[in-house]
PyMOL commands that place a pseudoatom at each C-alpha (Angstrom):
pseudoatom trace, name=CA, resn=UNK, resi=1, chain=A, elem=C, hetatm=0, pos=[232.300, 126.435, -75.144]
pseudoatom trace, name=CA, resn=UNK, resi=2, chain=A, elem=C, hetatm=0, pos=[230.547, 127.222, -78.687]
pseudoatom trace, name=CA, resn=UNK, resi=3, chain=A, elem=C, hetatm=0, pos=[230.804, 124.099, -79.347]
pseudoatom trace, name=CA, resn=UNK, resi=4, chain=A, elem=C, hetatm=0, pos=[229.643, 122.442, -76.449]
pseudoatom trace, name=CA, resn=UNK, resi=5, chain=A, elem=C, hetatm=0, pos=[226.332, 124.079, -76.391]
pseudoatom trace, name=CA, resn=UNK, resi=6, chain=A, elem=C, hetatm=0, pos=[225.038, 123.088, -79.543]
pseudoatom trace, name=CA, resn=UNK, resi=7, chain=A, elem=C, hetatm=0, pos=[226.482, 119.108, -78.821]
pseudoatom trace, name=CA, resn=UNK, resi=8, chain=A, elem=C, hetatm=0, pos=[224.798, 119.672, -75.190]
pseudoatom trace, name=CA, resn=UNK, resi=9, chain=A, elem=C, hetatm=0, pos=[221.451, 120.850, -76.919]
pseudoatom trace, name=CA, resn=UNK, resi=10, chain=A, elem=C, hetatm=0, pos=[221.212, 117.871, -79.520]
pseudoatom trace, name=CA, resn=UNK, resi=11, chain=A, elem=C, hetatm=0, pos=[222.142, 115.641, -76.596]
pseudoatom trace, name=CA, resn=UNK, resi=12, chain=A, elem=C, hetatm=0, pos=[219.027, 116.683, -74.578]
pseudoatom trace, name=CA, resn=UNK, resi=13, chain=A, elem=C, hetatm=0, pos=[216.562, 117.041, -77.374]
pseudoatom trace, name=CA, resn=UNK, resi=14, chain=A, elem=C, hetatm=0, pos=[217.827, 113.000, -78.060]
pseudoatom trace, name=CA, resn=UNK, resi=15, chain=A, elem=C, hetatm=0, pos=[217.101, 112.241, -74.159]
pseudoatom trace, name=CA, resn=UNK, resi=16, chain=A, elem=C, hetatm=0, pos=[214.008, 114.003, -74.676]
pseudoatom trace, name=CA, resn=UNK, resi=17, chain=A, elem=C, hetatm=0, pos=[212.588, 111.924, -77.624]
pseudoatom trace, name=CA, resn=UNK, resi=18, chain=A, elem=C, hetatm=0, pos=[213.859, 108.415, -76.045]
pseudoatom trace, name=CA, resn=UNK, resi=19, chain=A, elem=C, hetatm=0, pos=[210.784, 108.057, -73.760]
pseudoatom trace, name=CA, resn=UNK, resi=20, chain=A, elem=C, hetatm=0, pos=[208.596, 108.967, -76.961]
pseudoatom trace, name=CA, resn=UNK, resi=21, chain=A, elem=C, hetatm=0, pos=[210.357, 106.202, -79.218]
pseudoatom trace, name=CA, resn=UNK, resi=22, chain=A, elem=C, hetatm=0, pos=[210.145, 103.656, -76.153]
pseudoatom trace, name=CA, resn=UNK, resi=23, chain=A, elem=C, hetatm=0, pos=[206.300, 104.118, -76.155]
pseudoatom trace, name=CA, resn=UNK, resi=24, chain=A, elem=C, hetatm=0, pos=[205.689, 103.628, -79.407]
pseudoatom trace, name=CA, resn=UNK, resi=25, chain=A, elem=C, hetatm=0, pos=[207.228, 100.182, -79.406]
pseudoatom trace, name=CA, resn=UNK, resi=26, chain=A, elem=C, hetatm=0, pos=[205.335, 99.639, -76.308]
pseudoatom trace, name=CA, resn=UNK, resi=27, chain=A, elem=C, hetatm=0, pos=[202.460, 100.473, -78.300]
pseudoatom trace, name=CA, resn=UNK, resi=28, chain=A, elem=C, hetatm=0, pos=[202.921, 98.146, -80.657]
pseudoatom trace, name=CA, resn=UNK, resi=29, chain=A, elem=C, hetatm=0, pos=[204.348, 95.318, -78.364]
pseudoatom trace, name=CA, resn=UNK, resi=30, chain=A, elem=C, hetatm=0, pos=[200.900, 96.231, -76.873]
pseudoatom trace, name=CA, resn=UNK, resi=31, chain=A, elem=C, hetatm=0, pos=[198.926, 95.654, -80.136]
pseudoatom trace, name=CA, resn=UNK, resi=32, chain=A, elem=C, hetatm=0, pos=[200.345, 92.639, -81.003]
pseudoatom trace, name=CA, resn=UNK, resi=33, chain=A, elem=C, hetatm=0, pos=[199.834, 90.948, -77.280]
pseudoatom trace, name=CA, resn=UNK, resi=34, chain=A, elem=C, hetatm=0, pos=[196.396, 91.594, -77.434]
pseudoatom trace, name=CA, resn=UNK, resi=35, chain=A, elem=C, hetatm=0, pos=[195.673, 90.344, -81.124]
pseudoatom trace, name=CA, resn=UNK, resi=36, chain=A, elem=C, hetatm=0, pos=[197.366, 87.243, -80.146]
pseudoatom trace, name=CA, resn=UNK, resi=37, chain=A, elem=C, hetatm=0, pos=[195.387, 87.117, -76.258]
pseudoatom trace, name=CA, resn=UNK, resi=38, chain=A, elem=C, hetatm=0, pos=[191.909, 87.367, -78.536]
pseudoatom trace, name=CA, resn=UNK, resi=39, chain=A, elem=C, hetatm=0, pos=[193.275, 85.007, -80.834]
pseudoatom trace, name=CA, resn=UNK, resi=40, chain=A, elem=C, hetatm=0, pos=[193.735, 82.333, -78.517]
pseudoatom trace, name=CA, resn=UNK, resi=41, chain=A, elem=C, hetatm=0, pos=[190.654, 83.684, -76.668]
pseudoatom trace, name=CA, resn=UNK, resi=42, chain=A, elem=C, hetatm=0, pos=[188.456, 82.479, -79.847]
pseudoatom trace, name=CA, resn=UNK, resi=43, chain=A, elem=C, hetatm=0, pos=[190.558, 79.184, -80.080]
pseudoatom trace, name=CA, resn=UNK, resi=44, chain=A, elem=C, hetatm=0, pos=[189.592, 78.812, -76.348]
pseudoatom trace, name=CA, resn=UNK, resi=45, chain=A, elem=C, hetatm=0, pos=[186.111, 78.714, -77.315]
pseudoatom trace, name=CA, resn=UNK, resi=46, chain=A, elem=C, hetatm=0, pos=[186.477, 76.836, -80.444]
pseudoatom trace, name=CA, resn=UNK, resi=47, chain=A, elem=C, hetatm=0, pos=[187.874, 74.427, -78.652]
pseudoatom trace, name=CA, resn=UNK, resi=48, chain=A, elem=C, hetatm=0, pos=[185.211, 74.039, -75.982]
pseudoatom trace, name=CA, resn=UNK, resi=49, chain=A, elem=C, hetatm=0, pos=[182.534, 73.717, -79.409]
pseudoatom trace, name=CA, resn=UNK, resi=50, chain=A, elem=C, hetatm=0, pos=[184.298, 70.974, -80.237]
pseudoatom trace, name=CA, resn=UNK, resi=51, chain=A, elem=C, hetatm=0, pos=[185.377, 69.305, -76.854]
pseudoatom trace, name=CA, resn=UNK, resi=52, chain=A, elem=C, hetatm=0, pos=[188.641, 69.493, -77.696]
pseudoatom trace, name=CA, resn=UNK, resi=53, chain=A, elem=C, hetatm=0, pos=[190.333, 69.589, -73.866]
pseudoatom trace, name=CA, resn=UNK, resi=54, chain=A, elem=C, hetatm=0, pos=[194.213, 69.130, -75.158]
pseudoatom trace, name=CA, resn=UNK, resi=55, chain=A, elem=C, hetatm=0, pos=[193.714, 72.627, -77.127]
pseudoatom trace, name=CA, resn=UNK, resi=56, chain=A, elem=C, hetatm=0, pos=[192.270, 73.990, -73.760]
pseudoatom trace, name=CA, resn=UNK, resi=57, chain=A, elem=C, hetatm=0, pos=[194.960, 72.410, -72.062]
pseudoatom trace, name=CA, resn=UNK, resi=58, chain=A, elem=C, hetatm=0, pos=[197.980, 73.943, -73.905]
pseudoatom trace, name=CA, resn=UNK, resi=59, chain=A, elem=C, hetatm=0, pos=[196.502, 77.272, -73.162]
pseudoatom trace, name=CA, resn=UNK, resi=60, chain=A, elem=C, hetatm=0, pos=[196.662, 76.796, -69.556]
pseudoatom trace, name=CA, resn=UNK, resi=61, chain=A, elem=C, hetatm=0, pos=[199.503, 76.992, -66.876]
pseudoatom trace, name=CA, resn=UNK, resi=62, chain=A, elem=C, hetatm=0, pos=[200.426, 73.798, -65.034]
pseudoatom trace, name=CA, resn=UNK, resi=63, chain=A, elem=C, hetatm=0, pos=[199.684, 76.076, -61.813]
pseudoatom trace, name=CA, resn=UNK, resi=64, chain=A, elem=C, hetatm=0, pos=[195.921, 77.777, -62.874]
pseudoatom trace, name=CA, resn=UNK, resi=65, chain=A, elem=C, hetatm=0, pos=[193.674, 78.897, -60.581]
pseudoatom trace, name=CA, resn=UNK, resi=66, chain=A, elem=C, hetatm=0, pos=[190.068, 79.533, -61.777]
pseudoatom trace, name=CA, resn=UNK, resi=67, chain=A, elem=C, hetatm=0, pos=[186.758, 79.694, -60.712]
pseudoatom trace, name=CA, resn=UNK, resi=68, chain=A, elem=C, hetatm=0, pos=[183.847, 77.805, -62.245]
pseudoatom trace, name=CA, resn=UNK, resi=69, chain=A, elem=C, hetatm=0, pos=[180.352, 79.372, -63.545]
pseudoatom trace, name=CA, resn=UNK, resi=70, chain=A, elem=C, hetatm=0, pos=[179.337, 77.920, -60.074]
pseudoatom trace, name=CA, resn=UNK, resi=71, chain=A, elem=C, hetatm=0, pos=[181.789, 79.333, -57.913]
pseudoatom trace, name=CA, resn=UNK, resi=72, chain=A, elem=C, hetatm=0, pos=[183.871, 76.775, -57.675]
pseudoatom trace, name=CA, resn=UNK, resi=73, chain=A, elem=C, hetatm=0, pos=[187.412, 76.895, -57.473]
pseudoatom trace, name=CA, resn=UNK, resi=74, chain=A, elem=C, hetatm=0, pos=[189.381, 74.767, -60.150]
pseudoatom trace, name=CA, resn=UNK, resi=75, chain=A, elem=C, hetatm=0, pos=[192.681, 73.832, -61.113]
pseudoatom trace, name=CA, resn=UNK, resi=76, chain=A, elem=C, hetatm=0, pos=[194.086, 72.908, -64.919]
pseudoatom trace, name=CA, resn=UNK, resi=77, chain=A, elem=C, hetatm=0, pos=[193.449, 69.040, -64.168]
pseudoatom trace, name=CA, resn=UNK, resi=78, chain=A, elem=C, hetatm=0, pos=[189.455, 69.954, -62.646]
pseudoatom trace, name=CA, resn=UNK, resi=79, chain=A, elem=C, hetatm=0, pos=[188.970, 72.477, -65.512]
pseudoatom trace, name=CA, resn=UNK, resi=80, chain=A, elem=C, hetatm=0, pos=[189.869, 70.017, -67.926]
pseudoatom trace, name=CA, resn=UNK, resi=81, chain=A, elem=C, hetatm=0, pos=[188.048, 67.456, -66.415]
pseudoatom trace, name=CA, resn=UNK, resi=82, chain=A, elem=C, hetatm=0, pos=[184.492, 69.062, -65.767]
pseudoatom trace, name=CA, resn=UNK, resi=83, chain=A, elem=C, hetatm=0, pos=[185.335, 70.087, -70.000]
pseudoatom trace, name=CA, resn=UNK, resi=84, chain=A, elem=C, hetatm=0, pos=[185.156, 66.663, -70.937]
pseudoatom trace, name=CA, resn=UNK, resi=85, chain=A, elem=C, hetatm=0, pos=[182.585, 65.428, -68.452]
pseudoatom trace, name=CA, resn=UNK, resi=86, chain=A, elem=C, hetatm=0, pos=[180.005, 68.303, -69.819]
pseudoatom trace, name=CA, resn=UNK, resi=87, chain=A, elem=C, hetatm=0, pos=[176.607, 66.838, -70.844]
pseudoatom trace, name=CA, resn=UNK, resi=88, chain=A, elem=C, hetatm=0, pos=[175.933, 69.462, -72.902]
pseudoatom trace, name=CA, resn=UNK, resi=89, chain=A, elem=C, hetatm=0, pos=[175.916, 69.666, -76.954]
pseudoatom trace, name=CA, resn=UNK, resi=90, chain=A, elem=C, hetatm=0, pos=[177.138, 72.973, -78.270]
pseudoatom trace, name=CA, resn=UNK, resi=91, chain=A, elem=C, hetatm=0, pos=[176.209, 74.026, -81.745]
pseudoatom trace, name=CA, resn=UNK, resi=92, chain=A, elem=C, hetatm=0, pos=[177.319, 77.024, -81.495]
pseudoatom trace, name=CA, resn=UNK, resi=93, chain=A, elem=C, hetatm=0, pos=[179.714, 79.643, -79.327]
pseudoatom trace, name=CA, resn=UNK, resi=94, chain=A, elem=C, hetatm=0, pos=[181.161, 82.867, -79.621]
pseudoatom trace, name=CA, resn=UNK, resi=95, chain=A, elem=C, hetatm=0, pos=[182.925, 85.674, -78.116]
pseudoatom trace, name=CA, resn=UNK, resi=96, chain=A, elem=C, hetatm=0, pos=[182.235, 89.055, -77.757]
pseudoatom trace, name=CA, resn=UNK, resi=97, chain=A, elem=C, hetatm=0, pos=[183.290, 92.898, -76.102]
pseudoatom trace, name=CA, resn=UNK, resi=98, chain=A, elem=C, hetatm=0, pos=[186.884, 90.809, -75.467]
pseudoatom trace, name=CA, resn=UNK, resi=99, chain=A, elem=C, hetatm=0, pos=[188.917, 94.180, -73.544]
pseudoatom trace, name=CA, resn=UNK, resi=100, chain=A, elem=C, hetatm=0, pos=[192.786, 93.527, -73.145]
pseudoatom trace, name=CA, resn=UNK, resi=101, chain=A, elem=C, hetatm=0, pos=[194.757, 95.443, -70.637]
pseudoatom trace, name=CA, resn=UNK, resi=102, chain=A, elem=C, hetatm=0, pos=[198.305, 94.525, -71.101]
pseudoatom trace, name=CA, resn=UNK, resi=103, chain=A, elem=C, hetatm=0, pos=[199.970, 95.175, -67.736]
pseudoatom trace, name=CA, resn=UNK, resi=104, chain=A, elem=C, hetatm=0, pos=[203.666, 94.629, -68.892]
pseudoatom trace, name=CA, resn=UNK, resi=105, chain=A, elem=C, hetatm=0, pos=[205.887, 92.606, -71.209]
pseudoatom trace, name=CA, resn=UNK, resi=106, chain=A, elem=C, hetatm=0, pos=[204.449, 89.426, -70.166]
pseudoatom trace, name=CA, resn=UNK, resi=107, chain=A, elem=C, hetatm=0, pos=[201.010, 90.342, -68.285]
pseudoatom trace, name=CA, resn=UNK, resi=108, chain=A, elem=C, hetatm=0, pos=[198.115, 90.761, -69.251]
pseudoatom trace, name=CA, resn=UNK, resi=109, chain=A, elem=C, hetatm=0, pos=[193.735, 90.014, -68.468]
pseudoatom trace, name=CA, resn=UNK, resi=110, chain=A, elem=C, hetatm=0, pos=[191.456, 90.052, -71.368]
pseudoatom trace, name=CA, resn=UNK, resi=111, chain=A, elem=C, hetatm=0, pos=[187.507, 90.155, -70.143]
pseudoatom trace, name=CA, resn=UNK, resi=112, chain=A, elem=C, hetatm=0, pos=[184.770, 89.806, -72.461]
pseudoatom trace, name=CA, resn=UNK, resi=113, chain=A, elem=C, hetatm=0, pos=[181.159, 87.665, -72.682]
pseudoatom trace, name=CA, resn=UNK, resi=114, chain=A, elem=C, hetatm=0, pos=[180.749, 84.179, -74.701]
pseudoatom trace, name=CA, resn=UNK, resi=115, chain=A, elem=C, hetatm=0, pos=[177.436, 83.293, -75.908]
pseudoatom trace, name=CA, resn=UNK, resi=116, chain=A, elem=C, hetatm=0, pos=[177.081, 79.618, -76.186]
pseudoatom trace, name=CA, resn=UNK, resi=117, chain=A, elem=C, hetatm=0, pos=[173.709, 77.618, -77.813]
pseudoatom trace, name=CA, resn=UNK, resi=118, chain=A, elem=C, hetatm=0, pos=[173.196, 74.193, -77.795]
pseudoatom trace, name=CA, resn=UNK, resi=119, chain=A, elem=C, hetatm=0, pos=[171.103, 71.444, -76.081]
pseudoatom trace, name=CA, resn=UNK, resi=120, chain=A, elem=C, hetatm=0, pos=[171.434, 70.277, -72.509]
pseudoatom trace, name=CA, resn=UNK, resi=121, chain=A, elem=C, hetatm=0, pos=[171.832, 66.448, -71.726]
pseudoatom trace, name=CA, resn=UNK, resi=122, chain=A, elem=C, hetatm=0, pos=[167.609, 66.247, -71.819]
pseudoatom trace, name=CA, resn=UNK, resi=123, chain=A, elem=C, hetatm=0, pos=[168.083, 67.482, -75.321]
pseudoatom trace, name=CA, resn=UNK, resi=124, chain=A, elem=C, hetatm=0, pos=[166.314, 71.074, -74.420]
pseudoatom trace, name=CA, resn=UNK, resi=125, chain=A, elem=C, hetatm=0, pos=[167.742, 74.197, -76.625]
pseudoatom trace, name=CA, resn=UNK, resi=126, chain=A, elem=C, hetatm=0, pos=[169.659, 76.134, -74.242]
pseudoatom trace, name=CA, resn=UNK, resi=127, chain=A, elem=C, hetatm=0, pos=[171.577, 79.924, -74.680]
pseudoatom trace, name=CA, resn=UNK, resi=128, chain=A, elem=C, hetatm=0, pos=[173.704, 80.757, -72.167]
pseudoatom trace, name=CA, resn=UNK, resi=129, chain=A, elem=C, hetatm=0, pos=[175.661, 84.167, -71.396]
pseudoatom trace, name=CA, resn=UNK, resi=130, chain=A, elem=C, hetatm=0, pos=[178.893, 83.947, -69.221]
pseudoatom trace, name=CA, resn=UNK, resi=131, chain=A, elem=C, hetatm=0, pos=[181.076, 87.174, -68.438]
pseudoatom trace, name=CA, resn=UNK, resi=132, chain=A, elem=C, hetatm=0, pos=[184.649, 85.680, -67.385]
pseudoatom trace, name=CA, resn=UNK, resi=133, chain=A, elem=C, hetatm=0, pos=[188.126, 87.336, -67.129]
pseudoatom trace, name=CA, resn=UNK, resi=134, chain=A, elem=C, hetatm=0, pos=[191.618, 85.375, -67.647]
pseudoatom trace, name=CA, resn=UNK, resi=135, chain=A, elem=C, hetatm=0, pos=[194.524, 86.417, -66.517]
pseudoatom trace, name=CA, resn=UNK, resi=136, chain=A, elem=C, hetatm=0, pos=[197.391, 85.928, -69.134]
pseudoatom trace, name=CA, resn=UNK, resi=137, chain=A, elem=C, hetatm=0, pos=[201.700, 85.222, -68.512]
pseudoatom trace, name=CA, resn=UNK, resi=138, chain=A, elem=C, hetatm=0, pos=[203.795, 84.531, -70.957]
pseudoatom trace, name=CA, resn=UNK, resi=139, chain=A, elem=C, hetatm=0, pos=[206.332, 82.315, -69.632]
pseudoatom trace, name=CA, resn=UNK, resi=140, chain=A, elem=C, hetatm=0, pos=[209.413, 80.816, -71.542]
pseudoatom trace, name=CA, resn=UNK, resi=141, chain=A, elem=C, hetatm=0, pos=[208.198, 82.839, -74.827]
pseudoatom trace, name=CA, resn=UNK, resi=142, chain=A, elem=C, hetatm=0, pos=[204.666, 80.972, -74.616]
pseudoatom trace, name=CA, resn=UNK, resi=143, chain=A, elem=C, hetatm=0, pos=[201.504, 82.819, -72.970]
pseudoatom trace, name=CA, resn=UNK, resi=144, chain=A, elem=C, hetatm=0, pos=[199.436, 80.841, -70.516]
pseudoatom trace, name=CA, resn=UNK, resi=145, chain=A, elem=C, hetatm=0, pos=[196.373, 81.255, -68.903]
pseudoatom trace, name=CA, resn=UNK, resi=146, chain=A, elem=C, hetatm=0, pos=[197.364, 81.110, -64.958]
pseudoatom trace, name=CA, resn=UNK, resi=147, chain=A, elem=C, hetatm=0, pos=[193.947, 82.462, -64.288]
pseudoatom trace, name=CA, resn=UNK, resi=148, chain=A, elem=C, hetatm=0, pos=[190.253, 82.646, -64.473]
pseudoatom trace, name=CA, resn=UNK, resi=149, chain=A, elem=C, hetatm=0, pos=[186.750, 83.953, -62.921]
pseudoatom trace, name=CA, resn=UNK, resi=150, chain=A, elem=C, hetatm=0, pos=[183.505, 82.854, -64.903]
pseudoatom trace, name=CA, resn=UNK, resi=151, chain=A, elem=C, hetatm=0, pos=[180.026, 83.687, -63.981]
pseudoatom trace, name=CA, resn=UNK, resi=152, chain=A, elem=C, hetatm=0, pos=[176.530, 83.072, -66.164]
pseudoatom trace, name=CA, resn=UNK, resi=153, chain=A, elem=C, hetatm=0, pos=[175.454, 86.106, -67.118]
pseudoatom trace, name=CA, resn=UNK, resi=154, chain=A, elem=C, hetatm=0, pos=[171.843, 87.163, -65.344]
pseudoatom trace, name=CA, resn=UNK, resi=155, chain=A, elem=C, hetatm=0, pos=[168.803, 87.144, -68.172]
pseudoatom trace, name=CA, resn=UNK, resi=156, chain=A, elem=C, hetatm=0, pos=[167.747, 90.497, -69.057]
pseudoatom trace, name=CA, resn=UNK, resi=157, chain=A, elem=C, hetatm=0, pos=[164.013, 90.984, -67.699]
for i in range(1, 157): cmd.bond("trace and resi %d" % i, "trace and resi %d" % (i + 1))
show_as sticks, trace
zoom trace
């Protein structure tokens, strides 16, 4: 019985620390997700800067479901389309305040603003604002966007 009690001590203290190990990976499973998620973020928009619709296309699921600065609803193929049907010139865009909440292994929604500048198709300088959200899967070891919600951002008075 001497014996036992020590052995059944260690044993619990070991259960004890397991959850505390477990979240530390998760922590830095966590980290990692949401480096890569702003990483291909910023490619998103680098890719719209230069028009570039097959790098926007890789990024999205086959089954996406978004919704336009207008409040339309699109799918991968309309996305892609409206992309390469833009009148605009960009000269510039850029992301900012990108937040990741990574809901599990393979879930997550990062939400942030992109500022883009550039000249409309009457050659007028334009800046717009848009706050958006995409919701991120990673699917056969490859994340995906399967969806989105952007909306221009209101001018500040």
């Amino acid at each position: 019985m001497k014996l036992l009690t020590p052995l059944l001590a260690i044993t619990l203290l070991g259960l004890a620390a397991m959850p505390c190990m477990h979240a530390q990976e998760n922590a830095a499973d966590s980290s990692a997700v949401q480096a890569n998620l702003k990483q291909m973020e910023d490619a998103w928009v680098k890719a719209l800067l230069n028009k570039d619709s097959a790098a926007v296309g890789n990024m999205i699921a086959d089954d996406f479901a978004g919704f336009n600065p207008d409040g339309k609803h699109v799918t991968k193929s309309q996305l892609l389309d409206e992309m390469k049907k833009d009148p605009n010139t960009l000269s510039s865009a850029t992301n900012d305040n990108m937040d990741v909440h990574v809901y599990g292994p393979n879930l997550a929604t990062v939400s942030g603003t992109t500022t883009e500048k550039g000249k409309d198709k009457a050659g007028k300088q334009v800046t717009r604002t848009y706050v958006w959200v995409d919701t991120w899967m990673e699917r056969n070891g490859k994340w995906e966007c399967i969806a989105e919600g952007v909306m221009e951002s209101r001018k500040k008075k």
